[in-house]
C-alpha positions as CSV (number, residue, x, y, z in Angstrom):
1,X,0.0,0.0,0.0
2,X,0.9,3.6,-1.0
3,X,0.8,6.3,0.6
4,X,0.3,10.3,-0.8
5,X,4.4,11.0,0.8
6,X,5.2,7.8,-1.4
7,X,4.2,8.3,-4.0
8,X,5.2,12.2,-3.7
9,X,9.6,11.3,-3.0
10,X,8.8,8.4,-5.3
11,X,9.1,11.3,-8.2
12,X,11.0,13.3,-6.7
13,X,14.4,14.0,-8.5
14,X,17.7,12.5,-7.5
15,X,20.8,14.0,-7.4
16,X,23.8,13.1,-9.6
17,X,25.1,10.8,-6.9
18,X,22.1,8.7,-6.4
19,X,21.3,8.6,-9.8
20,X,24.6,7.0,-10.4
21,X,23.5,4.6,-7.7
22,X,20.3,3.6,-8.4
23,X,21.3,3.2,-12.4
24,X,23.7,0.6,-10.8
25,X,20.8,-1.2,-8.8
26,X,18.4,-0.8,-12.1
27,X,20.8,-2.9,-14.0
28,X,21.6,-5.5,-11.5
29,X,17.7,-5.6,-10.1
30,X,19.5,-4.9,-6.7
31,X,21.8,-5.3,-4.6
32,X,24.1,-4.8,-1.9
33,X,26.6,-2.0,-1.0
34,X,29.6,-4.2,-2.0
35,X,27.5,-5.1,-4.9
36,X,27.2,-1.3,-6.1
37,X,30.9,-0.1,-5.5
38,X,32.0,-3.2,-7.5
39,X,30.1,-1.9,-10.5
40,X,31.0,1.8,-10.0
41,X,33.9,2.9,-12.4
42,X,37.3,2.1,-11.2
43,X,38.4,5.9,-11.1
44,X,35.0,7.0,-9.3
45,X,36.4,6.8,-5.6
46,X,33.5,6.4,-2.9
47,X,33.7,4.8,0.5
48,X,31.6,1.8,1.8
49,X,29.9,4.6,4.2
50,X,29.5,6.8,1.8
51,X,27.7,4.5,-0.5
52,X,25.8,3.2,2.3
53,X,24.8,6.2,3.5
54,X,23.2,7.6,0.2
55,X,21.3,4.1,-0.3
56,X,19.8,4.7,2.8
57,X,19.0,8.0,2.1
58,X,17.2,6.7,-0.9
59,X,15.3,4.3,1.1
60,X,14.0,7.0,3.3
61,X,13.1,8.7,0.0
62,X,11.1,5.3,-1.3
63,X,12.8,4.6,-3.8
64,X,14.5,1.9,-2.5
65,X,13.4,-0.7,-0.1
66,X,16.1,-2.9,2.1
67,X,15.9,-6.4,3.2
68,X,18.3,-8.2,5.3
69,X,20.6,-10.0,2.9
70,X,23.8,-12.1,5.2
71,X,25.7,-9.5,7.4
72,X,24.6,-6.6,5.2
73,X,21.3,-5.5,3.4
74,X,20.3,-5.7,0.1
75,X,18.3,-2.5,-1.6
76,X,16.3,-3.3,-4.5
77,X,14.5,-0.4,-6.7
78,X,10.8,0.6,-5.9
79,X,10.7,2.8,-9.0
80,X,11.2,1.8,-12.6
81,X,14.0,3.0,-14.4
82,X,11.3,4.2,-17.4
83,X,8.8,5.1,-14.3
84,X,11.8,7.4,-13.0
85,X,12.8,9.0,-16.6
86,X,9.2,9.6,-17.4
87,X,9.0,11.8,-14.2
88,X,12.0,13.1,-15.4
89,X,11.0,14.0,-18.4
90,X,8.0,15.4,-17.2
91,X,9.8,17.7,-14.7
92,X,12.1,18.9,-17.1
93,X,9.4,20.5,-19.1
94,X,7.4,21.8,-16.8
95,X,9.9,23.5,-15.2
96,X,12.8,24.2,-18.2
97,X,10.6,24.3,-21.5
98,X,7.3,26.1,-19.7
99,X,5.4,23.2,-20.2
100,X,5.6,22.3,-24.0
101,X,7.0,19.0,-24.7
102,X,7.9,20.8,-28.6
103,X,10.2,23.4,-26.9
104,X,12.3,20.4,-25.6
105,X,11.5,18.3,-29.1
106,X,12.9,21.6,-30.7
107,X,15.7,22.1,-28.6
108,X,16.9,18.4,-28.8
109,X,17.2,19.1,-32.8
110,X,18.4,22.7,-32.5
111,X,21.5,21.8,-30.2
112,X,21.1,17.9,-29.6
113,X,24.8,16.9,-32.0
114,X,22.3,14.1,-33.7
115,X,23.5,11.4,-36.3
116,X,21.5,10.3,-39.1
117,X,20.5,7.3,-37.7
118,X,19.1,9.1,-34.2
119,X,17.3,11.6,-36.0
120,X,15.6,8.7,-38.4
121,X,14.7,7.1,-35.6
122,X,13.2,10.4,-33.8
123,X,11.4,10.9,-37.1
124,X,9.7,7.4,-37.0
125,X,9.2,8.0,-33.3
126,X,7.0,11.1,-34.4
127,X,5.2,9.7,-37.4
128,X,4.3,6.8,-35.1
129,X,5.7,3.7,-36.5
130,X,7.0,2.4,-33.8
131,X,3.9,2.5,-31.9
């Protein structure tokens, strides 16, 4: 059961640092602080307390849940990697592009460095035939 602060932090945006995190945990389904620093990039230099600390955090925000996993925990996503970016998205142009999805469709092709296959594949995207 959800409740209305759920659901509110479940949208809420993440910083850079726990989205780094949490695209870890979306790609192994979840998993353990060990379990994250072994998939962070070699030169990225965080502590066991510090990635510990920001899962928690994330728990506390709901968008991770624990469960006792051996001597540690393991924190498994309550929000859906597309459930996350959709909120995103949503924030992003409400708040950047005054609420019209065409300023940020507009922008994208303006300044967005496209190839020619992203662009034919934004054009079928639009036309619908990948529907």
């Amino acid at each position: 059961m959800t409740n209305k602060r759920t659901e509110k932090n479940n949208s809420a945006l993440l910083t850079e640092v726990e989205l780094e995190l949490m695209s870890i945990l979306w790609k192994l389904g979840g998993g353990s602080v060990h379990a994250v620093l072994e998939k962070l990039p070699v030169q990225r230099k965080l502590a066991y307390t510090s990635v510990s600390t920001i899962l928690r955090i994330l728990e506390k925000k709901g968008v991770l849940r624990s469960e006792k996993g051996g001597r540690g925990h393991i924190y498994i996503p309550c929000v859906t990697k597309e459930k996350y970016e959709a909120a995103s998205l949503r924030h992003l142009v409400e708040k950047v592009f005054d609420g019209t999805p065409a300023s940020l469709v507009r922008r994208l092709l303006d300044d967005g460095d496209l190839g020619p296959e992203e662009l034919k594949s934004i054009r079928s995207l639009v036309l619908g035939s990948n529907r």
